[in-house]
Biopython code that builds the backbone (N, CA, C, O; Angstrom):
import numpy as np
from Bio.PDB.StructureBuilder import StructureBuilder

atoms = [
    (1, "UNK", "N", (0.853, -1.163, 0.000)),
    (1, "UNK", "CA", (0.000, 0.000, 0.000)),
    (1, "UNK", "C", (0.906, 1.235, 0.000)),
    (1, "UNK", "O", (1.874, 1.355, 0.752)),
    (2, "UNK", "N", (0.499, 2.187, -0.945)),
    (2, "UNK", "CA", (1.485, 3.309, -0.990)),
    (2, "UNK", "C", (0.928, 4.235, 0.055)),
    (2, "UNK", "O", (-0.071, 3.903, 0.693)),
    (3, "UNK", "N", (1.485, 5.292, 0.240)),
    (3, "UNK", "CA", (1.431, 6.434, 1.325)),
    (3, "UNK", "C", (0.051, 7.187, 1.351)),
    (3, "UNK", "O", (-0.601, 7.457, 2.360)),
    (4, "UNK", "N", (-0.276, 7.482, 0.004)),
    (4, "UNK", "CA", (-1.015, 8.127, -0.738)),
    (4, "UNK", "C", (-2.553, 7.313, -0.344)),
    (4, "UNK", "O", (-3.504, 7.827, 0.244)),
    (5, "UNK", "N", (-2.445, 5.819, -0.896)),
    (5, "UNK", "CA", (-3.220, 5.201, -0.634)),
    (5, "UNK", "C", (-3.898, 5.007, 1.080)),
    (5, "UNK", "O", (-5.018, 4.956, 1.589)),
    (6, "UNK", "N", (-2.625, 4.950, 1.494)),
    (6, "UNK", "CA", (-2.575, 4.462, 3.170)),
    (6, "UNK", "C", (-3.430, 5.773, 3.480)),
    (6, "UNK", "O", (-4.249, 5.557, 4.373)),
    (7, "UNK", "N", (-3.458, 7.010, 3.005)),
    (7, "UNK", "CA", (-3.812, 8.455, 3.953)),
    (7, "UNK", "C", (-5.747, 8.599, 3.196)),
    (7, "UNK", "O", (-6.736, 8.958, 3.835)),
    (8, "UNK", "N", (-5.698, 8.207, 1.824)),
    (8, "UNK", "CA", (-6.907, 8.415, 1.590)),
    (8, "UNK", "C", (-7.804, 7.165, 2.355)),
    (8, "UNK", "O", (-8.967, 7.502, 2.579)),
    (9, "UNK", "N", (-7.456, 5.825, 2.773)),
    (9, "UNK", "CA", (-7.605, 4.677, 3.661)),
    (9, "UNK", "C", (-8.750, 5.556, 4.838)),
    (9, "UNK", "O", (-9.955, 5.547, 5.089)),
    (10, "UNK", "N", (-6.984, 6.566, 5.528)),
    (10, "UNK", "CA", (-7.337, 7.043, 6.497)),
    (10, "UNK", "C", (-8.032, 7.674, 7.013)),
    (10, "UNK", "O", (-8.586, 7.629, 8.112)),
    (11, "UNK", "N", (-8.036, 8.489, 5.999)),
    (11, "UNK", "CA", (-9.156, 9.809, 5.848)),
    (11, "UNK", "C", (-10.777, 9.034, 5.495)),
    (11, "UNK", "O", (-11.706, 9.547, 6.118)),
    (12, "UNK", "N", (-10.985, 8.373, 4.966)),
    (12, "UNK", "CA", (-12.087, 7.443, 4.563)),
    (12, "UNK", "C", (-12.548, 7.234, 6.005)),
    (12, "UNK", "O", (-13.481, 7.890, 6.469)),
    (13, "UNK", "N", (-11.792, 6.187, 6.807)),
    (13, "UNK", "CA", (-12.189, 5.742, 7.961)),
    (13, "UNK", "C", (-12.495, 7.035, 9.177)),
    (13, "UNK", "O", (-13.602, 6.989, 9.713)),
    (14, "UNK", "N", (-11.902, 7.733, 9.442)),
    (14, "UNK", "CA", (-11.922, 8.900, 10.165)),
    (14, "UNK", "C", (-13.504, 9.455, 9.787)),
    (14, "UNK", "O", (-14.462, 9.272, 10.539)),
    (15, "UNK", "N", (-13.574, 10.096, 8.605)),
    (15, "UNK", "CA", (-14.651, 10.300, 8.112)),
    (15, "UNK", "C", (-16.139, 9.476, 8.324)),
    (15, "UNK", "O", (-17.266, 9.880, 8.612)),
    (16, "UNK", "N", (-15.567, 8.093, 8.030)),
    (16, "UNK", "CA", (-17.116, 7.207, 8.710)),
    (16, "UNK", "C", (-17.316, 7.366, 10.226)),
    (16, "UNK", "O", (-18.389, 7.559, 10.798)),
    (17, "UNK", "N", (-16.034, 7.247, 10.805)),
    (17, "UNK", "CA", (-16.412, 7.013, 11.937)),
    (17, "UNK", "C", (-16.995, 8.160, 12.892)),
    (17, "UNK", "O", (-17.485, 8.093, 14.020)),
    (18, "UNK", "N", (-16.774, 9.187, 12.065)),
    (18, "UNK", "CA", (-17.222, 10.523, 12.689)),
    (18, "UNK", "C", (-18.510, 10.133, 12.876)),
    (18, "UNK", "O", (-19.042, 9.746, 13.916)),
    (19, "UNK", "N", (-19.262, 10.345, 11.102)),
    (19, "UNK", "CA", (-20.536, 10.015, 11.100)),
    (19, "UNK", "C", (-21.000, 9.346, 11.800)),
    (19, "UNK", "O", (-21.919, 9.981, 12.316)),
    (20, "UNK", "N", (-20.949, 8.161, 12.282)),
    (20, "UNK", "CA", (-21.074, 6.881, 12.972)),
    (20, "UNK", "C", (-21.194, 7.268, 14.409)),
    (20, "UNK", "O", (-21.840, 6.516, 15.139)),
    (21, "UNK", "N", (-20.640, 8.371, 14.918)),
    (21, "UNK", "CA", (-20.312, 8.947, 16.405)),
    (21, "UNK", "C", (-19.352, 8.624, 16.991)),
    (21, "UNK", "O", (-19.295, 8.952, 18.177)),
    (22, "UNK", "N", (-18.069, 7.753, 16.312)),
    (22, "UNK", "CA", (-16.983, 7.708, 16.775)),
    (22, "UNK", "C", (-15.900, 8.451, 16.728)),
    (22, "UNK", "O", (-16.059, 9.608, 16.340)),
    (23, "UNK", "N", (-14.455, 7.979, 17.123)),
    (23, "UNK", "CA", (-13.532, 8.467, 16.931)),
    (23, "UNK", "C", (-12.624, 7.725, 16.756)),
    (23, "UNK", "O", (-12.853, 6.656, 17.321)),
    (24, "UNK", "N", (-11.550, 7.741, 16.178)),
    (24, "UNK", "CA", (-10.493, 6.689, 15.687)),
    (24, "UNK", "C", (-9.299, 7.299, 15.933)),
    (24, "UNK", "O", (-8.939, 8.403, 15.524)),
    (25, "UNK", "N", (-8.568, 6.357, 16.774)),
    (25, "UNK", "CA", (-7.325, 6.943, 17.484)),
    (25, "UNK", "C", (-6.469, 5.339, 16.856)),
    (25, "UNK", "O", (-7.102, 4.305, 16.642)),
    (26, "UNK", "N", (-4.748, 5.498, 16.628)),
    (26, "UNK", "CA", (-4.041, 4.701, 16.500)),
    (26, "UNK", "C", (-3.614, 4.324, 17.558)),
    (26, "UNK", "O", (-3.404, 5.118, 18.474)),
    (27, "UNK", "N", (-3.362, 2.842, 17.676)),
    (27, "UNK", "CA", (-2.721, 1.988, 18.645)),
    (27, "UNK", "C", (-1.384, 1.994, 19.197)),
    (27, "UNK", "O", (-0.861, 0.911, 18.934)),
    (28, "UNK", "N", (-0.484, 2.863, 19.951)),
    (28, "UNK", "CA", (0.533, 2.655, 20.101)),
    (28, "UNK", "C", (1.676, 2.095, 20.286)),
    (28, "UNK", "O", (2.844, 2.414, 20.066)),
    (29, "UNK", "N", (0.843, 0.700, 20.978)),
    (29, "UNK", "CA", (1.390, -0.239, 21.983)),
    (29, "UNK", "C", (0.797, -1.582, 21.555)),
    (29, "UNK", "O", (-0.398, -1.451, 21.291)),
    (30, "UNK", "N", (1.307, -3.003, 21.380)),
    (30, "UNK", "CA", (0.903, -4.149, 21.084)),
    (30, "UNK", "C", (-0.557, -4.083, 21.502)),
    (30, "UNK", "O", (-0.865, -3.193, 22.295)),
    (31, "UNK", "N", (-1.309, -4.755, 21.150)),
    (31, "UNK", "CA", (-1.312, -4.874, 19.504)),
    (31, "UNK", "C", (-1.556, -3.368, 18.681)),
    (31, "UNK", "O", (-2.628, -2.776, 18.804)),
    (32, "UNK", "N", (-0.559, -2.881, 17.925)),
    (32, "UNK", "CA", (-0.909, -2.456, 16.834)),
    (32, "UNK", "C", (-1.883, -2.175, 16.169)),
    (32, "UNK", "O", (-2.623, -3.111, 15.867)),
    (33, "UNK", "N", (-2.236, -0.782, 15.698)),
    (33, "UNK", "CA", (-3.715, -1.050, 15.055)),
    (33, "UNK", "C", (-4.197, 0.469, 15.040)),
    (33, "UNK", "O", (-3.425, 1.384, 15.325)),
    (34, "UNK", "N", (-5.725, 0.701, 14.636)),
    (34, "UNK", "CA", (-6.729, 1.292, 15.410)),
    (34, "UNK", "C", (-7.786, 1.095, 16.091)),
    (34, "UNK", "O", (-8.045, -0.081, 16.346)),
    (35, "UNK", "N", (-8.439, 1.840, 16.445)),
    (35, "UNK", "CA", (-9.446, 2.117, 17.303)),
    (35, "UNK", "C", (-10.355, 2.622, 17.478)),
    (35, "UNK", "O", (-10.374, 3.743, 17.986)),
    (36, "UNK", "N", (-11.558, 1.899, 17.078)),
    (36, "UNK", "CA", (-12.741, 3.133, 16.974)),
    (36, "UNK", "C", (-12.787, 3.360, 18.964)),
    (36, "UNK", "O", (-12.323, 2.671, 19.873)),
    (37, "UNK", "N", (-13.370, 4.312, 18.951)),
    (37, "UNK", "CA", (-13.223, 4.829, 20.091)),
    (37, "UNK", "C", (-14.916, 5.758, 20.406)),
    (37, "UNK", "O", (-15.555, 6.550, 19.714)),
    (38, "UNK", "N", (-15.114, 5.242, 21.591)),
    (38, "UNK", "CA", (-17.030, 6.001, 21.820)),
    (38, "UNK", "C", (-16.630, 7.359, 21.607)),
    (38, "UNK", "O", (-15.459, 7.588, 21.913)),
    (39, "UNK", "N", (-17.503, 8.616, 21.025)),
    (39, "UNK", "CA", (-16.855, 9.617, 21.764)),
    (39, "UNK", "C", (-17.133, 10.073, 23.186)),
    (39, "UNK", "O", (-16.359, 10.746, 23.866)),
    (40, "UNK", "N", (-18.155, 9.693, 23.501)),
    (40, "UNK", "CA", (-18.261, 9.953, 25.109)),
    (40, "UNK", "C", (-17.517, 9.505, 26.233)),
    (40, "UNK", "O", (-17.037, 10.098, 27.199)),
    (41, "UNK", "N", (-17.540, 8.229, 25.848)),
    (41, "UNK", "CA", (-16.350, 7.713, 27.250)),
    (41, "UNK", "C", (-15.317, 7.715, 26.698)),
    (41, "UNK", "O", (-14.455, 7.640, 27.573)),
    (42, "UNK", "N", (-14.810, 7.762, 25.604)),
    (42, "UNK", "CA", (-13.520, 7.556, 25.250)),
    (42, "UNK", "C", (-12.946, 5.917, 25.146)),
    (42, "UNK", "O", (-11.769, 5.555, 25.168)),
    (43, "UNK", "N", (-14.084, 5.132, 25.036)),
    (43, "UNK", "CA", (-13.728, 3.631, 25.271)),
    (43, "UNK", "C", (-13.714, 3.169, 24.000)),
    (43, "UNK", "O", (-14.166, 3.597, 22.938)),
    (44, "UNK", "N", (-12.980, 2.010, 24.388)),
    (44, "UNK", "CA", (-12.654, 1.306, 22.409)),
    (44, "UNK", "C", (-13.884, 0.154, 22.364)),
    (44, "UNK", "O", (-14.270, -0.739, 23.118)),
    (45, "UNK", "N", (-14.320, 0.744, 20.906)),
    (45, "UNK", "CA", (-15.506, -0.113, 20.635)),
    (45, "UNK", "C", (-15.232, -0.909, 19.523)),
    (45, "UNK", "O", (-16.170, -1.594, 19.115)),
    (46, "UNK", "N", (-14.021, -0.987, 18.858)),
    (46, "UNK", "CA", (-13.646, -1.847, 18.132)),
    (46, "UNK", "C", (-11.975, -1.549, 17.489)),
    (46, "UNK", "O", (-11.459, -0.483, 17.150)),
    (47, "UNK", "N", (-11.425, -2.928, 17.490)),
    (47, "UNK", "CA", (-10.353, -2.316, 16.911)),
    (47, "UNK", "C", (-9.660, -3.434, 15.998)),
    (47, "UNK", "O", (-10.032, -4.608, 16.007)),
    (48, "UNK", "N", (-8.558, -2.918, 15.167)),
    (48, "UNK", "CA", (-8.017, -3.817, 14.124)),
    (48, "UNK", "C", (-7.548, -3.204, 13.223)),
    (48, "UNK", "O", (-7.227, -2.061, 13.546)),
    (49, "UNK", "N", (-7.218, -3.677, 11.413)),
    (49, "UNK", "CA", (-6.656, -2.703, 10.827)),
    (49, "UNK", "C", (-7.728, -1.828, 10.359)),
    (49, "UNK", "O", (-8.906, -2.141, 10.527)),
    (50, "UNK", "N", (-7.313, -0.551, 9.675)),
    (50, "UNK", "CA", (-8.073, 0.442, 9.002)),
    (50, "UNK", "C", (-9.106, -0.054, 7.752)),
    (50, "UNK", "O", (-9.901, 0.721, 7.221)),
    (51, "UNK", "N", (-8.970, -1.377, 7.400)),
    (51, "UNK", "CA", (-9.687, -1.899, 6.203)),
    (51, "UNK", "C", (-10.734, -2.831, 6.965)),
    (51, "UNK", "O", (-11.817, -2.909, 6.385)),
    (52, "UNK", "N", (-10.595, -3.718, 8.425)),
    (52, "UNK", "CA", (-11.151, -4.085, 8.945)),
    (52, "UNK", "C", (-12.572, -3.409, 9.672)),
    (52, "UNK", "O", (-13.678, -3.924, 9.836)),
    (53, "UNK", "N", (-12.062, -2.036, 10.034)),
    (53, "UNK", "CA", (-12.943, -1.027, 10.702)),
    (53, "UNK", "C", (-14.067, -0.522, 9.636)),
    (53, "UNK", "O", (-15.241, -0.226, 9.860)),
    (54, "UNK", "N", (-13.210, -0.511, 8.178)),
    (54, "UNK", "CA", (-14.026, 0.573, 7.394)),
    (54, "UNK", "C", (-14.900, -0.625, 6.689)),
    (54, "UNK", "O", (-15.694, -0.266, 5.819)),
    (55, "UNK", "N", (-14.823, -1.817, 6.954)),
    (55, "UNK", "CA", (-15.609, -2.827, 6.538)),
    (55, "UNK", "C", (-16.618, -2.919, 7.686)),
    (55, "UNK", "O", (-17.797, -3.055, 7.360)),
    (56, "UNK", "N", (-16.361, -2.873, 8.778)),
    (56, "UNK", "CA", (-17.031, -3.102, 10.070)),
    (56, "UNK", "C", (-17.994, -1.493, 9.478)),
    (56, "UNK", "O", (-18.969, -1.494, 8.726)),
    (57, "UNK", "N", (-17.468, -0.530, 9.975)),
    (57, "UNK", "CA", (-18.202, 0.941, 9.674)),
    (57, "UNK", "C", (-19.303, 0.483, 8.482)),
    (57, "UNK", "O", (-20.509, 0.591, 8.705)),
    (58, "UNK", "N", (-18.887, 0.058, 7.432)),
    (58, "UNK", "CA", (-20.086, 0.294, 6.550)),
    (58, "UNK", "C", (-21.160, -0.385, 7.062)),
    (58, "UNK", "O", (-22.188, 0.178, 7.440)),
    (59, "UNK", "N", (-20.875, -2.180, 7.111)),
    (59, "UNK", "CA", (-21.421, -3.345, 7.863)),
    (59, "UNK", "C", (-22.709, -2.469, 8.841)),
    (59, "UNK", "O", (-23.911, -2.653, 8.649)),
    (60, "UNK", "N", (-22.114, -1.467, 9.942)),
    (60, "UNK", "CA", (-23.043, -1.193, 10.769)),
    (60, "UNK", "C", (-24.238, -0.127, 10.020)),
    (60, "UNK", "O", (-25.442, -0.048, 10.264)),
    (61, "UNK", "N", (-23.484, 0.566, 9.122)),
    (61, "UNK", "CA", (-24.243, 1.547, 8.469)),
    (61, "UNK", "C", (-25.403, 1.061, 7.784)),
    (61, "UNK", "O", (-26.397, 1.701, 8.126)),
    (62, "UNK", "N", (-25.635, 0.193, 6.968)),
    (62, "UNK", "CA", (-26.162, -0.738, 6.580)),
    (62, "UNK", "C", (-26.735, -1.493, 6.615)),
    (62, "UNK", "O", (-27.124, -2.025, 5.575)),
    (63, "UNK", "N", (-27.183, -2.054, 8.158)),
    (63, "UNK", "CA", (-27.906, -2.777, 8.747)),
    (63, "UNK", "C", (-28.639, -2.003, 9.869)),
    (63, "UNK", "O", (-28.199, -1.298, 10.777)),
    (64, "UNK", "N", (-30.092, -2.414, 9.468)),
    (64, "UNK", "CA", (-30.788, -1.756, 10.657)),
    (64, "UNK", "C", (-30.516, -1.822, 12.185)),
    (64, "UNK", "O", (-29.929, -2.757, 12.729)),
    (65, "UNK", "N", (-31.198, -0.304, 13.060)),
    (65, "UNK", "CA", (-30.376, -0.547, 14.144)),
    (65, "UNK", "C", (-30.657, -1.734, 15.378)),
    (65, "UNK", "O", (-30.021, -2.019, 16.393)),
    (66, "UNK", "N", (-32.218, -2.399, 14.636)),
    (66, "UNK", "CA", (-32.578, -3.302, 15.737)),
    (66, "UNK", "C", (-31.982, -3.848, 15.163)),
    (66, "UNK", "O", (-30.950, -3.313, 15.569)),
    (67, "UNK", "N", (-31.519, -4.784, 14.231)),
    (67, "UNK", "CA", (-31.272, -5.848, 13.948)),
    (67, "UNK", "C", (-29.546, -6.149, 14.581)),
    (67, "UNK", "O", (-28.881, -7.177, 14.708)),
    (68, "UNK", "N", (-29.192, -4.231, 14.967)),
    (68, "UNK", "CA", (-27.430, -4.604, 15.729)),
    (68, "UNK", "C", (-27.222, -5.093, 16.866)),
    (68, "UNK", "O", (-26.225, -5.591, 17.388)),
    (69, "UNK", "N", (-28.417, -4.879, 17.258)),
    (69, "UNK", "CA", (-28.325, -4.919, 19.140)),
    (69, "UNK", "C", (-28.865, -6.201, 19.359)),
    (69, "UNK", "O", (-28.631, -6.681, 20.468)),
    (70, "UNK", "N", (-29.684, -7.027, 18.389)),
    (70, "UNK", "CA", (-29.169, -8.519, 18.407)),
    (70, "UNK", "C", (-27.899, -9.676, 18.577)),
    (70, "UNK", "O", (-28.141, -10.879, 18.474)),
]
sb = StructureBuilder()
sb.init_structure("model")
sb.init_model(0)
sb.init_chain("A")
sb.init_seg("    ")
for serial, (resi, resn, name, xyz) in enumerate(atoms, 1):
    if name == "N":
        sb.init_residue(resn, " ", resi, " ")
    sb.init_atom(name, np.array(xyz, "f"), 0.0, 1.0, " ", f" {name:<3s}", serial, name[0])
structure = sb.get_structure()
């Protein structure tokens, strides 16, 4: 993945997750990664790589909201 690629990735995911009501912070420390993050508590509500999340992000977008809380 080039640089270019890696930042529009980034910007993609950042962007959903806004919408979504999150926030996405990088992982510093094993494991590696990101983090969607609540924005209220600041707690991680999911994490993994940036292609994992923005698959997860759509996934939730996409499916009704009763059918998440199943």
């Amino acid at each position: 993945m080039t640089v270019g690629t890696f930042e529009e990735l980034r910007q993609r995911v950042t962007v959903q997750a806004a919408r979504a009501g999150y926030g996405l912070k990088r992982n510093n420390r094993p494991p590696y990664g990101w983090s969607l993050i609540s924005q209220g508590s600041k707690e991680p509500v999911k994490s993994g790589g940036l292609d994992h999340l923005e698959n997860w992000l759509t996934e939730q977008n996409s499916t009704p909201e009763a059918e998440r809380k199943l």
